[in-house]
DSSP file (Angstrom, degrees, kcal/mol; ACC not computed):
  #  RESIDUE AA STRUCTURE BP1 BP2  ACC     N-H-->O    O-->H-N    N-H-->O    O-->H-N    TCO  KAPPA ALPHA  PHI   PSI    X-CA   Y-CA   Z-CA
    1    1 A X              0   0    0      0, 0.0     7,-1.2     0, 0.0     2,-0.5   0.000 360.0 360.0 360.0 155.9  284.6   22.0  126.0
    2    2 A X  E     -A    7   0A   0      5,-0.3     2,-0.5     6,-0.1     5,-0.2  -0.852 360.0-179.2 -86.3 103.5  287.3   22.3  128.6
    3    3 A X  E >  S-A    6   0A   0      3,-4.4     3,-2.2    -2,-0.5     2,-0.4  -0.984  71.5 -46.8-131.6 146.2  291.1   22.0  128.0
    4    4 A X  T 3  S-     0   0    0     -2,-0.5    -2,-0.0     1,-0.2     3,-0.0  -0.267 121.5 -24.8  43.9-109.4  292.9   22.2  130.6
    5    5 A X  T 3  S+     0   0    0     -2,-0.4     2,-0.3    -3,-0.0    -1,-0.2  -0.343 118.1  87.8-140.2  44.9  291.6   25.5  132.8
    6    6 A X  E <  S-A    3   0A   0     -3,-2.2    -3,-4.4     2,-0.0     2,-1.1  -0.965  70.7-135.7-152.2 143.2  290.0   27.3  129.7
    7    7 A X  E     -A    2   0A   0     -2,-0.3     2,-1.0    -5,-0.2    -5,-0.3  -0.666  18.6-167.1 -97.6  95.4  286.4   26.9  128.2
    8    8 A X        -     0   0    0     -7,-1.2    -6,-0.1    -2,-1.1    -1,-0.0  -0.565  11.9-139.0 -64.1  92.0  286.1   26.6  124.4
    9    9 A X        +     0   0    0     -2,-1.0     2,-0.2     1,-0.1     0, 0.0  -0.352  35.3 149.8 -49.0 150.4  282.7   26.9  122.4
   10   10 A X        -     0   0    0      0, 0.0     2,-0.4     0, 0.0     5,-0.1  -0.946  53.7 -75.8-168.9-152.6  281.9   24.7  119.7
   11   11 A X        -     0   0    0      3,-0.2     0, 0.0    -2,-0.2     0, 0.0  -0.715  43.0-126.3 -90.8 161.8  279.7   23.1  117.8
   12   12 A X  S >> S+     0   0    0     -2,-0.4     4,-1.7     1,-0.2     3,-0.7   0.659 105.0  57.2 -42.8 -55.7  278.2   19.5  119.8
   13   13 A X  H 3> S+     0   0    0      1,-0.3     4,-5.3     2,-0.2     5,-0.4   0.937 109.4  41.0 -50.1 -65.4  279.2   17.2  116.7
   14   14 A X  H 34 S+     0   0    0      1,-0.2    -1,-0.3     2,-0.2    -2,-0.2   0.274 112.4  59.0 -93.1  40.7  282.7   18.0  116.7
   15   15 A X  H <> S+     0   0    0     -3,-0.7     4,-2.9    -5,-0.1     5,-0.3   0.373 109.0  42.2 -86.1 -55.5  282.7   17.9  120.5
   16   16 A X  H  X S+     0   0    0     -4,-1.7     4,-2.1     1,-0.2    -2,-0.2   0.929 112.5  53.9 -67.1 -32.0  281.6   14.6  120.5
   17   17 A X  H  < S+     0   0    0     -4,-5.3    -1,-0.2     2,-0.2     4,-0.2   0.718 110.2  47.6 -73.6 -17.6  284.1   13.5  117.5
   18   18 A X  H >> S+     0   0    0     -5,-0.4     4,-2.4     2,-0.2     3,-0.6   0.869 118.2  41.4 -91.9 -51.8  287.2   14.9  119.3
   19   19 A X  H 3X S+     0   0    0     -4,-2.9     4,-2.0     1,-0.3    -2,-0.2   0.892 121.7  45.3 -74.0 -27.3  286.0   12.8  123.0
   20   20 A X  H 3X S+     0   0    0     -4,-2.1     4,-0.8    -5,-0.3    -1,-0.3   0.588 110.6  45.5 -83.9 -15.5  285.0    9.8  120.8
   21   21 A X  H X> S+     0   0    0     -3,-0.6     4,-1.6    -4,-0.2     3,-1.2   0.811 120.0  52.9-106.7 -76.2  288.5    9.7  118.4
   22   22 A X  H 3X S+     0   0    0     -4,-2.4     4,-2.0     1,-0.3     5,-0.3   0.721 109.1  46.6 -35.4 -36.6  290.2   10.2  122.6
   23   23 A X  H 3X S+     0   0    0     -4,-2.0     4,-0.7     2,-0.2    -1,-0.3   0.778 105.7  55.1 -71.0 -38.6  288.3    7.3  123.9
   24   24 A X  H <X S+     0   0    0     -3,-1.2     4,-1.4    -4,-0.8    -2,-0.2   0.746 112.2  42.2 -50.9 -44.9  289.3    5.3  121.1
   25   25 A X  H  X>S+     0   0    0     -4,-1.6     4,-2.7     2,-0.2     5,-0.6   0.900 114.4  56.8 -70.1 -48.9  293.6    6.1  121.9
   26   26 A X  H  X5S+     0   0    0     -4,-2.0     4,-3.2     1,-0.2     5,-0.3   0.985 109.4  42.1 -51.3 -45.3  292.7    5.6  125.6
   27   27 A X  H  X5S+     0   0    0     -4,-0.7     4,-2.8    -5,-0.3     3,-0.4   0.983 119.0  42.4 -65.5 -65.8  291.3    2.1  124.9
   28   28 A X  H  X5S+     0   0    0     -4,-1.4     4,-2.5     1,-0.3    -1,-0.2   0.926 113.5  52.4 -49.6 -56.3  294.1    1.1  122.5
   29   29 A X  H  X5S+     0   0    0     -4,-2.7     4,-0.7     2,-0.2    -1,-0.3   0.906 111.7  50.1 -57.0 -35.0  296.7    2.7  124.9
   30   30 A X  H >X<S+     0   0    0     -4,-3.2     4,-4.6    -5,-0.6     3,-3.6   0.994 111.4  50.6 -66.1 -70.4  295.0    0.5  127.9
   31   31 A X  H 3X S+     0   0    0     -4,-2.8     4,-4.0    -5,-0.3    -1,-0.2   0.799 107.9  47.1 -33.4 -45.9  295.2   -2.7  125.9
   32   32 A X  H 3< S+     0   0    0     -4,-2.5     4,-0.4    -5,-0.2    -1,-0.3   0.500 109.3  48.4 -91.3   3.4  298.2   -2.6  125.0
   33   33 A X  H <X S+     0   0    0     -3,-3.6     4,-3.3    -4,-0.7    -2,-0.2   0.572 114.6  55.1 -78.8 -36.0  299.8   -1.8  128.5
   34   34 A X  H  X S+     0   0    0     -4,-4.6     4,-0.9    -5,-0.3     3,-0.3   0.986 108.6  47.6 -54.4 -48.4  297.3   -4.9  129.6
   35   35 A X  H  X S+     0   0    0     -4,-4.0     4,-0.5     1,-0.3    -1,-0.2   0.779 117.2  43.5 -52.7 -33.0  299.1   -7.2  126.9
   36   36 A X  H  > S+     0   0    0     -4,-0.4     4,-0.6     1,-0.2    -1,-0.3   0.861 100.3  70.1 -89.6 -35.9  302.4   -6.1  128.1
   37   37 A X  H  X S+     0   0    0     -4,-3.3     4,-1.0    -3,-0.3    -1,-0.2   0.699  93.7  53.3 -15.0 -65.0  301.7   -6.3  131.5
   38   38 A X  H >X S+     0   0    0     -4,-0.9     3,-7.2     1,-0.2     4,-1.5   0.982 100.6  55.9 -40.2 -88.6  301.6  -10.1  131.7
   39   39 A X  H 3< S+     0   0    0     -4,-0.5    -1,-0.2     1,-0.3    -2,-0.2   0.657 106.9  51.2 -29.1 -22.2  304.6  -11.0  130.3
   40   40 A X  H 3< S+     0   0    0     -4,-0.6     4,-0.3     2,-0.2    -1,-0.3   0.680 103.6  62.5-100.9  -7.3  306.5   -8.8  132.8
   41   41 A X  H <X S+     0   0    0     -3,-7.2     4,-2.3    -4,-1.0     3,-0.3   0.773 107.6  43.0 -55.5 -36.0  304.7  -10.5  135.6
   42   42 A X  T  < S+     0   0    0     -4,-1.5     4,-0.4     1,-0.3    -1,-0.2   0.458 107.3  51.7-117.2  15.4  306.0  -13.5  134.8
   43   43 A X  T  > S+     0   0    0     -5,-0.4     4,-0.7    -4,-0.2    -1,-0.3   0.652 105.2  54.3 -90.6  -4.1  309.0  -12.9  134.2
   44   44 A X  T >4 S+     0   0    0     -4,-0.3     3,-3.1    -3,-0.3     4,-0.4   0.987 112.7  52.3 -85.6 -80.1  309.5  -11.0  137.6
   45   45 A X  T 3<>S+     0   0    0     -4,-2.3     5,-1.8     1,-0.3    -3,-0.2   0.482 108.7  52.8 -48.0 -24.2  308.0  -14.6  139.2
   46   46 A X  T 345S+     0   0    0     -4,-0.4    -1,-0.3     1,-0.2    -2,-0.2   0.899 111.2  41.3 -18.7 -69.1  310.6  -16.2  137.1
   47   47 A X  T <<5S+     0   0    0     -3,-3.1    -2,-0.2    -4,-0.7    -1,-0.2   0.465 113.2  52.0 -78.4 -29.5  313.3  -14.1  138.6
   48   48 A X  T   5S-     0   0    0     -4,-0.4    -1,-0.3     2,-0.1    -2,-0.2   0.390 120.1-107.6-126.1  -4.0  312.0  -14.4  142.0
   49   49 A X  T   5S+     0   0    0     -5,-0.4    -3,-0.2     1,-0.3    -2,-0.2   0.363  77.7 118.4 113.3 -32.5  311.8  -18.6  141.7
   50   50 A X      < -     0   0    0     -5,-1.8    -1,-0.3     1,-0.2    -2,-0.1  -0.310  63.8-108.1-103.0 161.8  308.1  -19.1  141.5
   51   51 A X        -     0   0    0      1,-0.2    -1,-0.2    -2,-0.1     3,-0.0  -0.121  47.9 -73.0 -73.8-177.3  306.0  -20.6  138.7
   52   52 A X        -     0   0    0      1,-0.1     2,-0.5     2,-0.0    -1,-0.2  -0.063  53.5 -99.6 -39.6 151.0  303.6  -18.7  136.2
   53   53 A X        -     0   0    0      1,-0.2    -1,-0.1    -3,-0.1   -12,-0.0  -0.879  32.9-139.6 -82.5 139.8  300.5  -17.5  137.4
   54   54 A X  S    S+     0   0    0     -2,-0.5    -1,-0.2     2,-0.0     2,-0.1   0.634  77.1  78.5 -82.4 -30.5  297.8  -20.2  136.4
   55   55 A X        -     0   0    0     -3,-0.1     2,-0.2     1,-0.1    -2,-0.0  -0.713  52.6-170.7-106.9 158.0  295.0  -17.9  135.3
   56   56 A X        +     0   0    0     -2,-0.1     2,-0.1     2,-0.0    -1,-0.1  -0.791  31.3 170.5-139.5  64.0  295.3  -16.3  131.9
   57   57 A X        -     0   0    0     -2,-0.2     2,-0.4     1,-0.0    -2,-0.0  -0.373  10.1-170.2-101.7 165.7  292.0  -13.8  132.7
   58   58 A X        -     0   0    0     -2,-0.1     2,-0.4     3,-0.0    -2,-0.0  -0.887  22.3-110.0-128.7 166.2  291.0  -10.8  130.3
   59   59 A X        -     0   0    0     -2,-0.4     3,-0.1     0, 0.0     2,-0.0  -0.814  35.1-105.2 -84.5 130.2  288.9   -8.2  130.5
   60   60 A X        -     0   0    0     -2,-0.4     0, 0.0     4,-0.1     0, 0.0  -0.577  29.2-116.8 -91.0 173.8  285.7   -7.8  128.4
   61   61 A X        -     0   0    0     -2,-0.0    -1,-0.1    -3,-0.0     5,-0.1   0.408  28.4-107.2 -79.2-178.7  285.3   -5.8  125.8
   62   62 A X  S  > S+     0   0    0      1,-0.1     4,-0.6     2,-0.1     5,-0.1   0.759 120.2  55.1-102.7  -6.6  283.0   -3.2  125.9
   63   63 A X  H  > S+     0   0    0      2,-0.2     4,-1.6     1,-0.1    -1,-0.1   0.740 110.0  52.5 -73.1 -36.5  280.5   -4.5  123.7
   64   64 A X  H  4 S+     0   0    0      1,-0.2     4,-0.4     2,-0.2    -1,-0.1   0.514 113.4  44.7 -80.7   2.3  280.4   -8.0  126.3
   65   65 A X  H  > S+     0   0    0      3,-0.1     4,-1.8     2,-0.1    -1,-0.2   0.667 109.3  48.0-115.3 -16.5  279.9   -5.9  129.0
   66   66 A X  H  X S+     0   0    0     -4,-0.6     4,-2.8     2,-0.2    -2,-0.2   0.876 119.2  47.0 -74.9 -34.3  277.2   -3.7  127.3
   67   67 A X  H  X S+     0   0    0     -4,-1.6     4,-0.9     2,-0.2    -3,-0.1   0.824 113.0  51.0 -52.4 -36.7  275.6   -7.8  126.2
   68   68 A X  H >> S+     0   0    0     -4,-0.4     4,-2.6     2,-0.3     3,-1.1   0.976 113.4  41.5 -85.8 -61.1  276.2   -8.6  129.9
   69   69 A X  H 3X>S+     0   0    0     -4,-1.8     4,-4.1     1,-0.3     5,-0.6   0.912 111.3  54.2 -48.4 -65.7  274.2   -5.4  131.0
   70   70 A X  H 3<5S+     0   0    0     -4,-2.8    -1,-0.3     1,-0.3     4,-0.3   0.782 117.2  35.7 -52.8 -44.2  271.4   -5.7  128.4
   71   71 A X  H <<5S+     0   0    0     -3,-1.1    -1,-0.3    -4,-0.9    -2,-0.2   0.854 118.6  50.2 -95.0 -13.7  270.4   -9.5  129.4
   72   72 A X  H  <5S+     0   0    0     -4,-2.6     3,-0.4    -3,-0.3    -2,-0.2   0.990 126.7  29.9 -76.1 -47.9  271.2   -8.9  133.4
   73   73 A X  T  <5S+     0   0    0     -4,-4.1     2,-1.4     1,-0.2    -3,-0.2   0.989 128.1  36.3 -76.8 -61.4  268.8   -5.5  133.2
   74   74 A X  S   <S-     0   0    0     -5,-0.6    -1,-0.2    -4,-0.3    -2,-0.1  -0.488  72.1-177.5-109.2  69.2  266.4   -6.3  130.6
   75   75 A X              0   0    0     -2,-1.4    -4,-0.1    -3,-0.4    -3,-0.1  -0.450 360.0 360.0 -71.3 145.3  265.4   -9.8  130.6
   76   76 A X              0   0    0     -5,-0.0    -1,-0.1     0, 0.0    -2,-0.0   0.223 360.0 360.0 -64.2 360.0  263.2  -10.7  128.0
């Protein structure tokens, strides 16, 4: 593995548990800047005189976009 500008052996397993436990705080940390995100949109459009923004859109998950993949590539 790599940190920073130095290469560490180990073993594959707990390579993969250390990028998988990171991917998991990355995700969480993203969501919850998306959640907060909104709400400070619209209160700047408040501020600035204009209504809410109409659309209320999300992002899928990664399990709907793996769903998505799996019937757009592999139709039955």
């Amino acid at each position: 593995m790599c940190f920073g500008n130095i290469f560490i052996k180990c073993p594959k397993t707990k390579a993969l548990n250390m990028i998988e436990k990171d991917e998991t705080l990355i995700d969480e940390e993203i969501n919850t800047l998306r959640n907060n995100l909104k709400p400070k949109v619209d209160n700047i459009r408040n501020l600035e005189g204009k209504p809410e923004h109409p659309f209320n859109l999300k992002p899928l998950s990664k399990d709907e976009v793996n769903a998505m993949k799996k019937i757009l590539y592999n139709p039955v």
